[in-house]
N, C-alpha and C positions, 0 to 999 in steps of 0.2 A: 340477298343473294338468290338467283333463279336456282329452282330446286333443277335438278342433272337428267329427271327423267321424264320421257313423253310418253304420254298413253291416251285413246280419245280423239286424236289429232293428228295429221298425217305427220309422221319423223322424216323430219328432213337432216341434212349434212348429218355431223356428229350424231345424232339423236337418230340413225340409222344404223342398224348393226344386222352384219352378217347378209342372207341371201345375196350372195357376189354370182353363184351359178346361177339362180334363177333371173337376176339382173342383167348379165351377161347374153342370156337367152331371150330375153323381151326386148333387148337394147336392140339383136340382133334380127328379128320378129320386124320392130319400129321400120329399123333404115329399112327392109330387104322387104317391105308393105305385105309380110304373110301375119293373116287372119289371126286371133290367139283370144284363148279363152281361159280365163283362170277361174278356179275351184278349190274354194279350202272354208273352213268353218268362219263364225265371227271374229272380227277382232285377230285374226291372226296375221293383219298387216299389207292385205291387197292395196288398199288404193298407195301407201307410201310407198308398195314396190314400183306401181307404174307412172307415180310421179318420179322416182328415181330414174327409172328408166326413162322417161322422156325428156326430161333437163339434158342426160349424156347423149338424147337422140338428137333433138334439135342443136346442142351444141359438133357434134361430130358429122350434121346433113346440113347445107343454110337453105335447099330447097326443101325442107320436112316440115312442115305444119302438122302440130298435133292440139286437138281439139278436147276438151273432158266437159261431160255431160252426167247429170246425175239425175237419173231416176226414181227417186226417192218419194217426191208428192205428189209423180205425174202417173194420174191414172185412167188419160184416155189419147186416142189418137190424135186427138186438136193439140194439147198441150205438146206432146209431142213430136208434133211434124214443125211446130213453133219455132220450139227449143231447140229441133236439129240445124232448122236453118239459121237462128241469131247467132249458135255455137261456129259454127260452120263460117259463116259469113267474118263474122269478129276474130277469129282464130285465124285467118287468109287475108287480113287487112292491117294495115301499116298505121291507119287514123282513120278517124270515125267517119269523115268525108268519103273514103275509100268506100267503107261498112256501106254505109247508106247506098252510093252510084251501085257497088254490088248488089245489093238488096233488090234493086231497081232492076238491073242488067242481066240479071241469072231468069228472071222470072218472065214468061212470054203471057200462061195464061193464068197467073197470079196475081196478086193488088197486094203486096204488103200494106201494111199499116206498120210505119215505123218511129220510134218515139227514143228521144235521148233526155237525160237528166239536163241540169241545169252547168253540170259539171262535164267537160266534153271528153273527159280522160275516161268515163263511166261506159261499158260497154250497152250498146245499142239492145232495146228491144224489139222484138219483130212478130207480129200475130195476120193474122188471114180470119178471112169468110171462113165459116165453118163449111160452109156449102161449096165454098169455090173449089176448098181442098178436097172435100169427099170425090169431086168430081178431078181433081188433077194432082193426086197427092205423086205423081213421079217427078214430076217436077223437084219437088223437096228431096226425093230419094236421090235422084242423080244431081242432087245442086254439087255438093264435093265432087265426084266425077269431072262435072265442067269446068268450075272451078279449076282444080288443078291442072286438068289438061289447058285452057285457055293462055293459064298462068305460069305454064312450067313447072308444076311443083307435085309431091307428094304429100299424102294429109292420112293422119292417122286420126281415128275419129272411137276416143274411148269411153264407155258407156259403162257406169256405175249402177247397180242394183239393175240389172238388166230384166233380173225375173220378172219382175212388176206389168212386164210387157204382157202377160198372162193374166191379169188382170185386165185388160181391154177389153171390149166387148168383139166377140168370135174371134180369140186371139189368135189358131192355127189360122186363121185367113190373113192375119195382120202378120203373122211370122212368114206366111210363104212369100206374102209381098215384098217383106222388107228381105228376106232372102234371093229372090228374083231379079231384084234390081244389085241388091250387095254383092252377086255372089259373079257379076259380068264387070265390075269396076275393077281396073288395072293400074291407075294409080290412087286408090284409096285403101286403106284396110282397117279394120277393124277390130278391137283388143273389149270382149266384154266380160265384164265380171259384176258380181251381187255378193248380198251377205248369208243367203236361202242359199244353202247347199245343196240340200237336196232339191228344190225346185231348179237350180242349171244343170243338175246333173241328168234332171227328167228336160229339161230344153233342149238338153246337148250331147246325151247319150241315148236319147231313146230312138232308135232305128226309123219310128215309127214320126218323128216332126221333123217340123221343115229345115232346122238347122242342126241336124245330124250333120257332125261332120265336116260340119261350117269352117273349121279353124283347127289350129291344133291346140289341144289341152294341156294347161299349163295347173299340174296339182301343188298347193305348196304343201310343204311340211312344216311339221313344228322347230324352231330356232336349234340348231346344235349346243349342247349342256356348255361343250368349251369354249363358244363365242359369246354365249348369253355371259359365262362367268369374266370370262377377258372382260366384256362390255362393261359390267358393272366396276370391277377393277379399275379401269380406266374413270369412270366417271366421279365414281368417288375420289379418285386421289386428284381429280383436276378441281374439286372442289375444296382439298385441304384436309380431306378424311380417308379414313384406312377401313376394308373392310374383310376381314379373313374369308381365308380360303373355304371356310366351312359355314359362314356365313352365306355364301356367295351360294354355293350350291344347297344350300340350303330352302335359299330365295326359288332355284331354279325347279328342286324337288318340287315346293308347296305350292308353284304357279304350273308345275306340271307341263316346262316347257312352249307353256301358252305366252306370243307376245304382248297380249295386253295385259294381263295380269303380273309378268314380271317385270314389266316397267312398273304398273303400277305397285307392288310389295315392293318393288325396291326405291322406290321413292319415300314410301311411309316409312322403309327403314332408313333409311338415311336422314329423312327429319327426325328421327330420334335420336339419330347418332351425334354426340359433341364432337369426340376421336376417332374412334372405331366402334366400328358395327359388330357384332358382336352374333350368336347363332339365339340367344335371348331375346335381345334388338328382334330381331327376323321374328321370333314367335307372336312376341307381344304383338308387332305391325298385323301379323298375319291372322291373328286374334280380331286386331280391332276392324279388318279388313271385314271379316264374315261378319262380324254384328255391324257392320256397316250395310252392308248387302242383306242381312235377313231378311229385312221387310219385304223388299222385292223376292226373295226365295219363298217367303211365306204365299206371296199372291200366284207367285207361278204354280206353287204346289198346292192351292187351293184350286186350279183347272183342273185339274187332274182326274180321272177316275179310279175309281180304286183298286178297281185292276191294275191299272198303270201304277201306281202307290205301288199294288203288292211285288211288280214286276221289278220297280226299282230298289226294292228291299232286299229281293233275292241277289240282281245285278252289285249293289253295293256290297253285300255278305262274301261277293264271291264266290257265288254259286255257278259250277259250271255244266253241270245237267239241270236247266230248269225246266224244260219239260219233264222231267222225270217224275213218276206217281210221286215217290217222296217228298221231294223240292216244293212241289204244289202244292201237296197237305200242310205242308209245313210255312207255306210263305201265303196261305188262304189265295191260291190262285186257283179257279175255276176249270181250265181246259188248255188244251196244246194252241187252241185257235185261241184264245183270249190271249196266251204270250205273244203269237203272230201280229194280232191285231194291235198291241199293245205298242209291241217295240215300234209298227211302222209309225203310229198314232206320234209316238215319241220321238220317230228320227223325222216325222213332218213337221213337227214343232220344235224343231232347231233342241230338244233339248238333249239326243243321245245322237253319236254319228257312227257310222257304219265304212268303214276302210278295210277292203282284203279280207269279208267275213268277220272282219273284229269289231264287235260292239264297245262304245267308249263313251263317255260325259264330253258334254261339247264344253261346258264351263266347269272347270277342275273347282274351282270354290263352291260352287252349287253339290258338287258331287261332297267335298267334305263336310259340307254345313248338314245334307240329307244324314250322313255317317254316324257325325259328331253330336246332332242337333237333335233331327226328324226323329228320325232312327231308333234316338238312343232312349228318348223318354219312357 
């Protein structure tokens, strides 16, 4: 029997719960080609949203083409300008004969180099001169522009782990370009999101870069308690199991609302489960969850300095003047500016996030393991 819950892996149909507004709103974004940029911590479920939402787009437009690109191990402009056009190109094509004459027909002062597997159902690969791009990288930039207009159509072109663009070499020159050209295209738009929070929120809030402004901001939130609970409700009893109501929120308390982790606790509860799940079931799972994770909590809490140690000792305590002479004496922090530099040190490194002035754990398991674990010895 397939266990009932996805985590890791983008949730499609059933294995998709809840954001109906924010889905509702990107579906609406898609067809209607306005820009959109989402922002939210790891793991808490972007790329399943905009897969979601683009299934409902391309099925409600049959002129919409929508393209997904992932940025993940591309960390220079070659690979880059590559990947936008094979995406590009194979997402606006019918069969790979199509791919290719495109490939060929969009390009005046370009030479693709274009290469297919052995198998013709395999999407096309496409690379360039490094040198020929340096010298005509607009060409790639407005390929979807011509594209669509040529073709009739509109093309939504969504770009995964987008931060990474900051990484290139003189990346505000590489953002205004790709701003320059994206920001004149009328039937193309664009939807980008990453798993670095706070690196979009310094690409996409700071007044001060080229894509201030770009799109509109899409924040998620954490899952509502009462659809996480339905969810699980549901999943279990379509598998022949029962799981109370105090279990269920139980799951939701100890994953702290976080989607990836309440798929994942409620999974490890329910392979426990024969009948019913039970709010024991839930601990034990949630138990063997964090000693599954230590290892990794150990090595992340070995970067650390000890400032930051001491910072997150007071944060964990619930300490709410930590600047205060007291707090300091008492948690062996140094200075007002050691906490400053601390918490940013920590909201750079994904490991604490900052919403509306409120400091909070990005990962809810890391925070109980420090509590329970770190902490306590």
């Amino acid at each position: 029997m397939e266990t009932p819950f996805i985590f890791g892996k983008i949730a499609t149909e059933k294995n998709f719960t809840d954001r109906e507004q924010e889905t509702a709103t990107l579906l609406a974004h898609f067809t209607s080609l306005i820009n959109t940029i989402i922002i939210s911590p790891r793991r808490w479920g972007k790329s399943s949203l905009v897969n979601k939402a683009s299934k409902l787009a391309l099925a409600a437009d049959n002129k919409l083409r929508i393209c997904h690109i992932d940025l993940f191990n591309v960390r220079n402009e070659e690979y880059f300008y590559s990947l936008l056009a094979q995406k590009v190109i194979t997402a606006t094509s019918s069969k790979w004969e199509e791919a290719i004459e495109n490939a060929k027909k969009f390009f005046s002062h370009l030479v693709p180099k274009i290469s297919i597997g052995t198998d013709p159902t395999n999407e096309i690969s496409i690379n360039f001169d490094w040198e020929d791009i340096r010298h005509n990288p607009d060409e790639v930039l407005d390929l979807a522009e011509k594209i669509a207009q040529e073709k009739g159509l509109k093309i939504v072109i969504c770009i995964d782990e987008f931060q990474n663009i900051s990484r290139f070499g003189d990346p505000d020159y590489f953002q205004k370009k790709l701003r320059s050209h994206w920001q004149q295209q009328q039937h193309v738009a664009y939807c980008l999101y990453g798993s670095k929070r706070h690196m979009m929120l310094e690409v996409f809030t700071d007044s001060s870069k080229p894509f201030y402004k770009f799109g509109n901001l899409m924040f998620l939130n954490k899952i509502e308690t009462k659809c996480l609970m339905k969810f699980f409700d549901k999943r279990f009893s379509e598998t022949g199991k029962h799981i109370s109501k105090e279990a269920r929120l139980l799951i939701v308390n100890l994953a702290d609302n976080h989607p990836y982790y309440a798929q994942q606790l409620a999974q490890l509860s329910w392979l426990r489960t024969k009948d019913k799940c039970t709010e024991e079931i839930v601990r034990e799972a949630h138990e063997a969850l964090v000693e599954q994770l230590s290892l990794l909590f150990v090595t992340i809490t070995e970067t650390l300095t000890t400032q930051q140690i001491c910072y997150l000792k007071a944060l964990i305590a619930g300490e709410k003047s930590i600047s205060s002479t007291e707090v300091m004496h008492r948690y062996n922090i140094s200075s007002p500016t050691s906490i400053v530099r601390s918490k940013a040190a920590l909201i750079k490194n994904d490991i604490l996030d900052k919403l509306a002035g409120k400091i909070s754990f990005q990962d809810p398991i890391y925070a109980y393991w420090l509590k329970t674990q770190y902490f306590a010895k």
